[in-house]
C-alpha positions as a printed Julia matrix, in Angstrom:
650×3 Matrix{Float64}:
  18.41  -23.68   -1.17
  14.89  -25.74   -1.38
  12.82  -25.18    2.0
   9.68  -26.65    2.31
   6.75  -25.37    0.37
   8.11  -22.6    -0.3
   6.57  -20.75   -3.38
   2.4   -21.62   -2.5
   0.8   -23.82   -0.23
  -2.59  -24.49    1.38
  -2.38  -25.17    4.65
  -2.55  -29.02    5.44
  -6.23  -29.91    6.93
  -8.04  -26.78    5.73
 -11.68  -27.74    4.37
 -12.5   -25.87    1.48
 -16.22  -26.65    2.15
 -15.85  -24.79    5.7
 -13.79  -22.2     3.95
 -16.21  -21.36    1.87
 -19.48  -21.45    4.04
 -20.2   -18.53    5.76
 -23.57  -18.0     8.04
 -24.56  -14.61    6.65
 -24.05  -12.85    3.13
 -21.4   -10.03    5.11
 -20.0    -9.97    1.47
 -23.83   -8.42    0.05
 -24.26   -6.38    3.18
 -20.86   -4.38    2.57
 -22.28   -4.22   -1.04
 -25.56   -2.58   -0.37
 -24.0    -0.2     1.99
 -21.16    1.17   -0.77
 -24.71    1.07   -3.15
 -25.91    3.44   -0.9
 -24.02    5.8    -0.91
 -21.63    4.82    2.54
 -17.9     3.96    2.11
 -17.7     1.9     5.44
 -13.82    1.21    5.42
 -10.55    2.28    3.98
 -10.73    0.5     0.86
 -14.4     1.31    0.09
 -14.97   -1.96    1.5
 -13.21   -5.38    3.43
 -12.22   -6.03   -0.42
  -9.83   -2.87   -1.27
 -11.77   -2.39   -4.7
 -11.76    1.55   -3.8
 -14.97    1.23   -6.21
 -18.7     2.79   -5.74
 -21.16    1.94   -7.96
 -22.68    6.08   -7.28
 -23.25    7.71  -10.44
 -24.41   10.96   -9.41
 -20.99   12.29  -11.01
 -20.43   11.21  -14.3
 -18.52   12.28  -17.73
 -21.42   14.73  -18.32
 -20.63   16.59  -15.17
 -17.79   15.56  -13.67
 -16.11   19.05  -14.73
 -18.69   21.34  -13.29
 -17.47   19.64   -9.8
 -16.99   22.72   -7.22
 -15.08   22.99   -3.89
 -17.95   21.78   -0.95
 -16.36   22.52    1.46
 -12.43   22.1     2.81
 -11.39   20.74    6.41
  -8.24   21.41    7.96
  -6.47   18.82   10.4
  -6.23   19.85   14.58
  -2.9    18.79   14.06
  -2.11   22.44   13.17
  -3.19   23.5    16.4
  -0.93   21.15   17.95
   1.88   22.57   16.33
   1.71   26.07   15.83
   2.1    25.16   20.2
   5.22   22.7    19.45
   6.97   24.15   16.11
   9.52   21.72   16.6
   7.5    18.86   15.83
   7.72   17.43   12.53
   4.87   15.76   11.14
   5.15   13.27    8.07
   2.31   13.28    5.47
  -1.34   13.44    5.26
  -1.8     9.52    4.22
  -5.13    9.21    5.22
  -8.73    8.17    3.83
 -11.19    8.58    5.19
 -14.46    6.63    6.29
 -18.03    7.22    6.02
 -20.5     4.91    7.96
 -23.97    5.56    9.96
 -24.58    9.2     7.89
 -20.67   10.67    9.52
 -17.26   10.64    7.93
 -14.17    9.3    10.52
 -10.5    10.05    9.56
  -6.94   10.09   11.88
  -4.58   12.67   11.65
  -0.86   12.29   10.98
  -1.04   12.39   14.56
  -3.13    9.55   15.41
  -5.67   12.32   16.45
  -9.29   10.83   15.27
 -12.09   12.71   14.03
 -15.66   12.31   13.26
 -16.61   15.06   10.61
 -20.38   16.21    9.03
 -20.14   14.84    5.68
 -22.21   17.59    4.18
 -20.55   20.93    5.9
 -17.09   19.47    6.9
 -17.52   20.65   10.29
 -16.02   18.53   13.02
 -18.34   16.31   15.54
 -15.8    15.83   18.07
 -11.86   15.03   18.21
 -10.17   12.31   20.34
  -6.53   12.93   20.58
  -4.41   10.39   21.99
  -1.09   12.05   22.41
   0.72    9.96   20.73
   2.68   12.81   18.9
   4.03   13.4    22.66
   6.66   10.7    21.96
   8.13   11.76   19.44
   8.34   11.02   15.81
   7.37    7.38   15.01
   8.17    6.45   11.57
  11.24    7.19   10.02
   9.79    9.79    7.73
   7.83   11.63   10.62
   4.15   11.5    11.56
   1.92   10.29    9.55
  -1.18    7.74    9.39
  -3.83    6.24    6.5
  -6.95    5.76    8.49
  -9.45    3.99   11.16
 -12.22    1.53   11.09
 -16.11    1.33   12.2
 -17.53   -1.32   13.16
 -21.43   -0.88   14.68
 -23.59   -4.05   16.2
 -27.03   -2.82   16.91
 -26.66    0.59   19.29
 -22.9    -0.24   19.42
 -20.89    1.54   17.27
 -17.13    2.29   17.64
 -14.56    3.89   15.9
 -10.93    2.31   16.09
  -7.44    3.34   15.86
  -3.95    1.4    16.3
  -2.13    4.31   16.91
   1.32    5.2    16.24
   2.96    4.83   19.89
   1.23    1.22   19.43
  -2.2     1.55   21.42
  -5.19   -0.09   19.83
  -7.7     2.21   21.11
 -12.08    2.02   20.45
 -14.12    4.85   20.56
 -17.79    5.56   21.37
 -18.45    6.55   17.54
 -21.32    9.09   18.97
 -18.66   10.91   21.81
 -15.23   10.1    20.86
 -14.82    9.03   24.31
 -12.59    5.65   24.83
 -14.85    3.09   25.93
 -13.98    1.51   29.16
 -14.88   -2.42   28.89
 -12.16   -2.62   25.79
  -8.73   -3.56   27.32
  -7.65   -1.39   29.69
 -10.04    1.97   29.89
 -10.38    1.83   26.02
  -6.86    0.61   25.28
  -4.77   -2.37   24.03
  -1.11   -2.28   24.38
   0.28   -3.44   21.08
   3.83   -2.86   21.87
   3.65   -5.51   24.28
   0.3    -8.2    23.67
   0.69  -11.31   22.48
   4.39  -10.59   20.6
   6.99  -13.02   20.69
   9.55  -10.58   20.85
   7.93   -7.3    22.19
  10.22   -4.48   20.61
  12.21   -2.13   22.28
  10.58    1.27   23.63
  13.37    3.1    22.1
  13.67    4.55   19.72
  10.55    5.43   19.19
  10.79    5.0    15.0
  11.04    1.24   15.62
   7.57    0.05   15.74
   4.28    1.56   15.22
   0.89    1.31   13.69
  -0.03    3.78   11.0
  -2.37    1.44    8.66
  -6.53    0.98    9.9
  -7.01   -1.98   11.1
  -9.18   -4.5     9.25
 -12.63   -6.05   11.36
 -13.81   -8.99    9.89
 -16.58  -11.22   11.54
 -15.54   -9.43   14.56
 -12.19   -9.67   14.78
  -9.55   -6.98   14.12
  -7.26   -7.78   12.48
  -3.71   -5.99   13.26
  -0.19   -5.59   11.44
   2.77   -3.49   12.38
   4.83   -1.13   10.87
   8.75   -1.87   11.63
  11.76    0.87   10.5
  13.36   -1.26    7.28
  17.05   -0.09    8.09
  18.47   -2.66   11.34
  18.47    0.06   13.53
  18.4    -2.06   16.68
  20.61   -5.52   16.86
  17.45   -6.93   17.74
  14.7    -6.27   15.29
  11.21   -7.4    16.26
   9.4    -9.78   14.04
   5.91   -8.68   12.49
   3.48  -10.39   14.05
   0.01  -10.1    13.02
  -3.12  -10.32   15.6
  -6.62  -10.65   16.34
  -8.0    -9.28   18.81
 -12.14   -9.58   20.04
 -13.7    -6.27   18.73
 -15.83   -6.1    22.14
 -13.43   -6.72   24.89
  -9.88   -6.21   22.92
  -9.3    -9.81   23.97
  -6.14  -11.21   22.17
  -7.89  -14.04   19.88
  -4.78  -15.53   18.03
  -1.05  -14.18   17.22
   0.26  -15.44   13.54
   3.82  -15.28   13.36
   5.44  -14.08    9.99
   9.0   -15.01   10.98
   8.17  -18.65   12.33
   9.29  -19.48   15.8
  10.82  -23.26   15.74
   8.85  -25.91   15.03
   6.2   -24.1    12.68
   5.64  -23.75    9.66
   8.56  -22.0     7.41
  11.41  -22.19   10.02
  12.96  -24.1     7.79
  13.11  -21.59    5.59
  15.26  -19.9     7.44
  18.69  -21.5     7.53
  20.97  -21.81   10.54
  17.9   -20.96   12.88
  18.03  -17.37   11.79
  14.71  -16.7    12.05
  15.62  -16.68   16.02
  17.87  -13.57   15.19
  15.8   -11.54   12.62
  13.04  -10.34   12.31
  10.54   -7.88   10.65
   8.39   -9.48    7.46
   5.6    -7.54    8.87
   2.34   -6.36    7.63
   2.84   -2.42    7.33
   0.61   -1.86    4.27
  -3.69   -2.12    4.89
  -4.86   -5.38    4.22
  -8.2    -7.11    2.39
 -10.81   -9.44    4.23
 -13.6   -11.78    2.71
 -16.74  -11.37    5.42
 -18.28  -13.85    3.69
 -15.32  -16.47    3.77
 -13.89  -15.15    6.8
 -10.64  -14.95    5.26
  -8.28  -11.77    5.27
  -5.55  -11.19    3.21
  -2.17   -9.85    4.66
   0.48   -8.46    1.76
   4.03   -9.09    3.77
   7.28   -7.0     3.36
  10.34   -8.04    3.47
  13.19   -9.46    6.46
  15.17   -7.65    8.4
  17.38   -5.07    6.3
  15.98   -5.03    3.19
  19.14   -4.86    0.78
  21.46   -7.5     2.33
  20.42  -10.93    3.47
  23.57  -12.56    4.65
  22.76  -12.81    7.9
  19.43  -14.76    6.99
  20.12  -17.3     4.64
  17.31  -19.22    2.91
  14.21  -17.93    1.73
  12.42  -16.14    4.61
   8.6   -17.14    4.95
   6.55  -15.11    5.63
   8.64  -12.28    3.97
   7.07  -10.71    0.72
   4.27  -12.86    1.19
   0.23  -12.61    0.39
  -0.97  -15.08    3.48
  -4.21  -16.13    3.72
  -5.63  -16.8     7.1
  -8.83  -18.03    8.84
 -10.16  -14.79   10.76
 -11.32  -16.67   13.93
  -8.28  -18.7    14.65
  -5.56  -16.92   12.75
  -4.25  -20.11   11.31
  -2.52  -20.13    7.92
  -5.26  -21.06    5.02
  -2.46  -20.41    2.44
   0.12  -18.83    1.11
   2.84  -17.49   -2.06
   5.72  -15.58   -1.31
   6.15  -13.21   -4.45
  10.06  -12.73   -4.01
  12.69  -15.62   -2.62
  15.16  -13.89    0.02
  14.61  -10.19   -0.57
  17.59   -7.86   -1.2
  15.97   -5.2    -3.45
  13.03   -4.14   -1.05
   9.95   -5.19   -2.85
   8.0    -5.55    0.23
   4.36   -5.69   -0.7
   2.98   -2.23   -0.6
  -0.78   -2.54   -0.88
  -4.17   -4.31    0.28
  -4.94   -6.64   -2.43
  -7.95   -6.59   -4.62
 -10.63   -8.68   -4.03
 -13.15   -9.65   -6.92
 -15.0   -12.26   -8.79
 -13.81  -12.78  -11.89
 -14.84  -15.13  -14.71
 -11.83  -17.11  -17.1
 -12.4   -19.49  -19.66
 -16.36  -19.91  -18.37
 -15.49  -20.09  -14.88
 -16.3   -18.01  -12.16
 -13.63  -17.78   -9.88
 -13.44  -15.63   -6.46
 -10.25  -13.94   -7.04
  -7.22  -12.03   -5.0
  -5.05   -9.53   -7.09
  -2.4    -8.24   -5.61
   0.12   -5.72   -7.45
   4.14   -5.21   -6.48
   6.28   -2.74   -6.78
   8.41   -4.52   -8.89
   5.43   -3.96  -11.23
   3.59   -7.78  -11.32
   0.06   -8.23  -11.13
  -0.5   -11.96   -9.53
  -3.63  -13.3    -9.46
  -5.44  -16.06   -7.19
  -8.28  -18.01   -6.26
  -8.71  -16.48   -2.95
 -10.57  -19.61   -1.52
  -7.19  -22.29   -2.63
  -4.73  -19.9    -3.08
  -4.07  -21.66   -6.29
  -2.91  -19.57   -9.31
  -5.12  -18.36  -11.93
  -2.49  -18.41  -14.85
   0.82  -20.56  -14.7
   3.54  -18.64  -12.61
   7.16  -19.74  -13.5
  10.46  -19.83  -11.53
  13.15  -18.65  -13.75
  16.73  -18.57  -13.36
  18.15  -14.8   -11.62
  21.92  -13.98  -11.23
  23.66  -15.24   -8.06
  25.7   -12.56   -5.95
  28.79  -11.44   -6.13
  29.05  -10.49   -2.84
  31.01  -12.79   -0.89
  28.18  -13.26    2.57
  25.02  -13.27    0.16
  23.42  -16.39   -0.89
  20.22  -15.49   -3.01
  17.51  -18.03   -4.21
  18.14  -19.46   -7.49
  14.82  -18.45   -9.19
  12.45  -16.1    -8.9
   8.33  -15.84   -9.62
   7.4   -14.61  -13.3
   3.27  -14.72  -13.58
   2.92  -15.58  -17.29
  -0.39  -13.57  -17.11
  -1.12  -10.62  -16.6
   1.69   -8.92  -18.73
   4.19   -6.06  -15.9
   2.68   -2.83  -15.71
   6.09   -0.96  -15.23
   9.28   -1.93  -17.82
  11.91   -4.46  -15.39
  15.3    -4.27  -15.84
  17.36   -2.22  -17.51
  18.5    -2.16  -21.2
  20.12   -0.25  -23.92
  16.79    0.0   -25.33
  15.03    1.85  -22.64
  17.31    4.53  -23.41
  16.36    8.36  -24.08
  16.7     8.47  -28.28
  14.57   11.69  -29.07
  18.21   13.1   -30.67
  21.64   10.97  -31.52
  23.09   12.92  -29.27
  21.43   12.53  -26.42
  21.22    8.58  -26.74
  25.14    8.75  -26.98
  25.05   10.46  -23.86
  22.57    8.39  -22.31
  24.96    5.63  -23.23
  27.76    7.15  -21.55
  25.87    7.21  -17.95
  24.44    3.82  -18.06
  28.34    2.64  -18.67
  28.87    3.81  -15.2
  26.78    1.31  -13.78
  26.06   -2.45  -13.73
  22.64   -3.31  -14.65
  20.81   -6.59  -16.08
  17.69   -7.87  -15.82
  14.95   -8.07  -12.98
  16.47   -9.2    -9.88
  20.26   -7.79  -11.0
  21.84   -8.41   -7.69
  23.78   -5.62   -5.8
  27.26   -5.31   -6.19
  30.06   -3.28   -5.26
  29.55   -1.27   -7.99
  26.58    0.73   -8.5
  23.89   -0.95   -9.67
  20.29    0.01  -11.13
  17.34   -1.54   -9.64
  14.44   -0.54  -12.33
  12.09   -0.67  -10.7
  13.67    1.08   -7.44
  12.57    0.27   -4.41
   9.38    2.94   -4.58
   7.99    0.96   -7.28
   6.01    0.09   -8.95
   3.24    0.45   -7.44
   3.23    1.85   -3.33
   0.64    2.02   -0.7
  -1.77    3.89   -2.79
  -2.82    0.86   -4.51
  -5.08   -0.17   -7.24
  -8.59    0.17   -7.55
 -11.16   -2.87   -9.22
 -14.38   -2.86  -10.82
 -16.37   -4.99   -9.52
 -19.09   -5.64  -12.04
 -16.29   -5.53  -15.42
 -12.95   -7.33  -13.53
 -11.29   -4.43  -14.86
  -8.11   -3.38  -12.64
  -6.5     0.18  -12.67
  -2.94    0.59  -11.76
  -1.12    3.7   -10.94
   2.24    2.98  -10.54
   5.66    5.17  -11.04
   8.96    3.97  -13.37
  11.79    4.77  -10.66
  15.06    4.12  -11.32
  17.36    4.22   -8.49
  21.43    2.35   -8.07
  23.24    1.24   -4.92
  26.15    0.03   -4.37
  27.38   -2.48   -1.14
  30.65   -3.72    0.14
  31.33   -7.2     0.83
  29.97   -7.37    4.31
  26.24   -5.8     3.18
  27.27   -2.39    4.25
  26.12    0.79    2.17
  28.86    2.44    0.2
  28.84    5.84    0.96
  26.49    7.8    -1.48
  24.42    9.66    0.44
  21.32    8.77    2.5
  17.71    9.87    1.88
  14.88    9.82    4.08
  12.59    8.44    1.44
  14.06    5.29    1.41
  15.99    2.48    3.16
  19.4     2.63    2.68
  22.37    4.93    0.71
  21.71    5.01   -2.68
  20.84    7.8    -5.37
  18.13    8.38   -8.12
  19.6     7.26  -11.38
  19.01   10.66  -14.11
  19.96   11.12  -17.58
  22.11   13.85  -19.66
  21.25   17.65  -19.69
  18.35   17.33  -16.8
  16.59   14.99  -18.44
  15.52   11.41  -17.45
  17.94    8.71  -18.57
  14.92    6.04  -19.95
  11.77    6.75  -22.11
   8.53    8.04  -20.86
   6.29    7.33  -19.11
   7.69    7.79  -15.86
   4.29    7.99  -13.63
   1.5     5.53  -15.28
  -2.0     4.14  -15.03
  -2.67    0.91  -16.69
  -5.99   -0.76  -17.22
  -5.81   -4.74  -16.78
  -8.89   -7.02  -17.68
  -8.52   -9.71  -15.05
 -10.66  -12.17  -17.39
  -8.08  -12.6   -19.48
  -5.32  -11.19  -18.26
  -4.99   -8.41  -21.0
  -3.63   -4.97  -20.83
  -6.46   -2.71  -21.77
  -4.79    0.47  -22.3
  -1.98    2.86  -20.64
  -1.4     6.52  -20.44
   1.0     8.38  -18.94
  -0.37   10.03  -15.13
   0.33   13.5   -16.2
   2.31   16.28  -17.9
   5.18   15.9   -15.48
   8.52   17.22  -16.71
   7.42   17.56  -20.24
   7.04   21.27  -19.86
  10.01   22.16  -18.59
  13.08   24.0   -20.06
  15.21   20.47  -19.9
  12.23   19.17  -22.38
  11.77   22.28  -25.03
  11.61   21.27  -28.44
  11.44   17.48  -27.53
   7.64   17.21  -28.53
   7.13   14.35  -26.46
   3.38   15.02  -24.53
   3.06   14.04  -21.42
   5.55   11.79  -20.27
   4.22   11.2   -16.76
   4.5    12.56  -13.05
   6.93   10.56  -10.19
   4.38   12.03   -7.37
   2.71    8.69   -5.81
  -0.98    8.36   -4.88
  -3.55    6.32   -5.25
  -7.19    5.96   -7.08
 -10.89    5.93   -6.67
 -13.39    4.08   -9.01
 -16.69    4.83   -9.46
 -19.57    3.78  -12.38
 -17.93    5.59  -14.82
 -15.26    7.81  -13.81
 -11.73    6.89  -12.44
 -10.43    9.46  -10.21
  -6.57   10.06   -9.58
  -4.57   13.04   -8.37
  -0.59   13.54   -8.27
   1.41   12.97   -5.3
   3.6    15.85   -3.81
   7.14   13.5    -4.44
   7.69   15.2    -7.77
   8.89   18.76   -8.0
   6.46   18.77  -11.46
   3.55   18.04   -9.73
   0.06   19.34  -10.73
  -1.92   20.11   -7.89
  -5.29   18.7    -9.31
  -7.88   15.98   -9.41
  -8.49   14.45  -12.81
 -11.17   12.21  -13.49
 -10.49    9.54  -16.65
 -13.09    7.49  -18.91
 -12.44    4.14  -17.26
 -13.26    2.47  -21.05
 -10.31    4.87  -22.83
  -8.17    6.01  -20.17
  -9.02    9.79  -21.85
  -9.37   12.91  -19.13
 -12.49   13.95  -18.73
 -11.73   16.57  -16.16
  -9.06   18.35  -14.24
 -10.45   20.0   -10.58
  -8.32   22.58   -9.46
  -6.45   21.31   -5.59
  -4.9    23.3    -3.34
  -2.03   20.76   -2.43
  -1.08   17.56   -4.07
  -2.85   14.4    -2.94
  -1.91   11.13   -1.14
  -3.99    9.0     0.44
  -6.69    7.63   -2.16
  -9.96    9.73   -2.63
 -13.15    8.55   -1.66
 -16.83    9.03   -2.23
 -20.44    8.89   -0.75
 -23.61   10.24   -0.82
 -25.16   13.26    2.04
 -28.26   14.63    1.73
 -29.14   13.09   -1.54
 -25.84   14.58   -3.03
 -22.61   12.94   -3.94
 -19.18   13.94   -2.31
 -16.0    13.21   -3.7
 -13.19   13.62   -0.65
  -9.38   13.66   -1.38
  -6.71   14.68    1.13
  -3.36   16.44    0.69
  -0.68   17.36    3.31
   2.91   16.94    2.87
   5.33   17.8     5.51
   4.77   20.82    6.78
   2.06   22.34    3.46
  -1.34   22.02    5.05
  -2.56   18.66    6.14
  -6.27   19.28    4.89
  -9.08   17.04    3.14
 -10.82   18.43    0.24
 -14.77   17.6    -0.82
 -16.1    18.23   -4.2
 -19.68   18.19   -5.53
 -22.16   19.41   -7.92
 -23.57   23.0    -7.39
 -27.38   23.21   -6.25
 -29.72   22.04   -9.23
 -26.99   21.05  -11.51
């Protein structure tokens, strides 16, 4: 198996000189609007560093933070009329640009909010919710995006019964001369395979969209099980931000006779499909570049019916804004089977290494990797090897040979499994820790599935998720929160699940792998941040997320501190402070906001929450007074954002 150019390539005939010269400073503009005090799209800004340089809220105050004020979603209106619906989670962050804060519902309702009172400006709501359920784990969506030239300012939403709609960012109202009355139909514009209508969990947007130099840029999410026998592919596109105009379509399973069909054998690529850009993605405004993290092929734990390595799948692809066309490329894993999709935007910031400045893209896994690139080649910054992984046993599956190891900067999470990693706090509870793992198979980092249950470590959760990291721009200092899962899954010879029950959470039948006597079977942590100085490619320091199980019955007498919480989320980064909550996905969870020393990884705070976050928090300036915003929402708890500040005078 050795397809063309498959591991990293710059796309034959790119300039580097035209990459790299931009008209206007866009990069400096975005800069000076974070500065003051705005956080003008999902990531903070175009470059996903979820950093502000406000310092209003420091390590001197941070703990005399109250409740502002607290916002609850329309969606509850919506169903306290329709108690059958089922929303998903409360994913979103949101937006602050031109003095108002902008945020989408798990609904795909959109809402413009006073940043000082919390008091809503006006809703739009779409009806998407009408159809039905559009992911497979409900209703649920992370955000929208602004974009303002002189007196025109819009608000924009892909929605998730796939309409790219822009609003008047002053009414709410659609605004007639983009598309059709305000709309694009993205189940149907410039796809090579539009998707089925039905069902309605198939295909959907629930990421913002990214607008660079005018263009927004769109990705899909597609259900990761093959619940259709003809799954769509995931094409990305641009589309004008003025008229809606389709600009360009970029195809991330290649149609034949482009780039990485070969990479598909047998002309599968015509029969899969998928590799599609579900996660948010980074842009450069001053490069024009944006950065798109791919997941994996259709059905993401058995590949036999797409041998070869799959381009675009789990992918970072570079590509010129205007035209769409492929600057360059690395695909992170060869022929997915363990569902390491990439889950995040990835990081954008200028680094220096060995003397040299270099304008960098990080981009973290959940198979817990942090690779690092010039964003402007696509070349690596430290060596990455292909090493040597186990074939299959499985009779249909033909896996790569090798895999990527980055020989800088060191994994975040432990990969693999061995005896090792084992609980050892008694005798007797390694023994029986022994016991369990001898149930299993389990190896290394890309163990291959087997008929026999085998541990993926880690599981298919990560890692790191969609909460991604945060970066300091002026230090190059990256902060990881990432969870140790362990999960095991077993398939027969023809890819098919063996039977061990199904969860919604993720993508196939499998189960969460525990230890003896309700407790874990591997060391602590379990839930993790992890400071990495992308200079040098050094871990700084680690500490476990939070208390998690360690004060439980199952954990009395162990002494152990806090061994770290499973709940997923993601950070915010300001001058001094990092801020991080705990997700709702772990029955421990601590419904608060701590803030950490960024230098020492110490807490410097815990703010009291009345639900357990998700979506990344987020921070501005009103009035002359600093906000910090998180939301929470899981299910059916209350879908609600929640804004800190200092008291008068403090």
């Amino acid at each position: 198996m050795k397809p063309i150019d498959r591991r990293q390539a710059l796309a034959g005939g790119a300039s580097l000189a035209t990459v790299a010269a931009a008209p206007w400073d866009r990069v400096e503009a975005a800069r000076l609007k974070t500065a003051a005090g705005e956080w003008p799209a999902y990531g903070g800004t175009n470059a996903a560093a979820k950093y502000s340089p406000l310092d209003q809220i420091d390590a001197s105050n941070v703990n005399r933070l109250k409740v502002a004020w607290t916002w609850d979603s329309p969606d509850a209106a919506i169903i306290k009329d329709n108690p059958s619906l089922a929303p998903g989670e409360f994913q979103a962050t949101p937006i602050m640009a031109d003095g108002v804060l902008y945020t989408s519902t798990a609904f795909c309702q959109v809402v413009a909010i006073d940043p000082a009172t919390g008091r809503n400006l006006w809703v739009y709501d779409p009806g998407s919710w009408k159809h039905g359920k559009y992911t497979s784990k409900g209703m649920q969506h992370r955000g929208v995006a602004y974009w303002r030239d002189g007196d025109d300012a819009r608000v924009l939403i892909g929605t998730g019964d796939n309409r790219l709609i822009a609003l008047d960012a002053r009414s709410g109202k659609p605004i007639p001369s983009f598309g059709v009355d305000g709309e694009v139909d993205l189940g149907v514009v410039g796809l090579q395979r539009p998707p089925r209508r039905d069902p309605i969990d198939l295909f959907a947007s629930t990421s913002p969209p990214t607008i660079c130099r005018d263009v927004i840029v769109m990705g899909q999410y597609i259900h990761d099980r093959p619940v259709v026998a003809d799954m769509p592919p995931g094409d990305v596109r641009g589309f004008d931000v003025r008229t809606g105009k389709l600009l360009w379509t970029f195809h991330t399973v290649p149609m034949k006779g482009e780039f990485g069909w070969e990479t598909w054998e047998d002309g599968s690529a015509a029969r899969n499909g998928n590799a599609n850009i579900w996660a948010p993605m980074a842009a450069d405004d001053d490069l024009g570049l944006v950065y798109l993290p791919g997941s994996c092929p259709t059905n993401n734990f058995y590949g036999g019916a797409r041998p070869g390595d799959n381009l675009f799948g789990n992918a970072l692809i570079c590509l010129d804004v205007k035209t769409g066309k492929r600057r360059w490329h690395y695909q992170f894993v060869h022929h997915d089977i363990w569902d390491f999709d990439l889950p995040c935007a990835p990081n954008l910031v200028d680094i220096r290494v060995g003397g040299r400045r270099i304008k960098a893209v990080a981009q973290v896994t959940k198979h817990g990797f942090t690779f690092v690139f010039d964003r402007v080649t696509g070349r690596p910054v430290w060596p990455i090897e292909e090493k040597p992984v186990a074939p299959s046993t499985l009779a249909g599956e033909k896996l790569s040979p090798t895999q990527p190891f980055p020989s800088k900067p060191p994994p975040f999470e432990p990969q693999g499994m061995t005896e090792d990693m084992l609980i050892d706090w008694t005798p007797e509870l390694r023994a029986e820790a022994s016991k369990i793992l001898a149930e299993y198979k389990w190896g290394p980092l890309f163990t291959p599935f087997s008929e026999t249950l085998t541990i993926q470590r880690p599981a298919w959760v990560g890692g790191a998720n969609w909460g991604g990291a945060a970066v300091d721009p002026e230090s190059g200092i990256l902060y990881v929160p990432s969870t140790s899962s362990i999960g095991a899954l077993a398939l027969a010879a023809d890819g098919k699940r063996i039977g061990t029950g199904e969860t919604e959470e993720i993508a196939g039948s499998a189960r969460a792998v525990t230890g003896p006597r309700g407790l874990p079977l591997v060391k602590p942590p379990y839930g993790r941040i992890t400071a990495i100085d992308l200079n040098r490619g050094e871990i700084l320091w680690m500490k476990p997320n939070g208390p998690g199980a360690s004060e439980t019955p199952a954990f009395k007498g162990l002494n152990t501190g806090w061994v770290g919480s499973m709940g997923r989320t993601g950070p915010l980064l300001t001058k001094t402070l990092l801020f991080l909550g705990e997700g709702p996905h772990d029955v421990n969870t601590r419904r608060v906001l701590r803030a950490w020393d960024k230098a020492t990884g110490a807490v410097v705070a815990e703010l009291p929450l009345p639900g357990a976050t998700l979506g990344p928090p987020m921070t501005y300036l009103a009035n002359g007074k600093q906000y910090v915003v998180c939301g929470m929402g899981f299910r059916r708890t209350p879908h609600r954002l929640v804004a800190f500040a200092l008291p008068d005078g403090a």
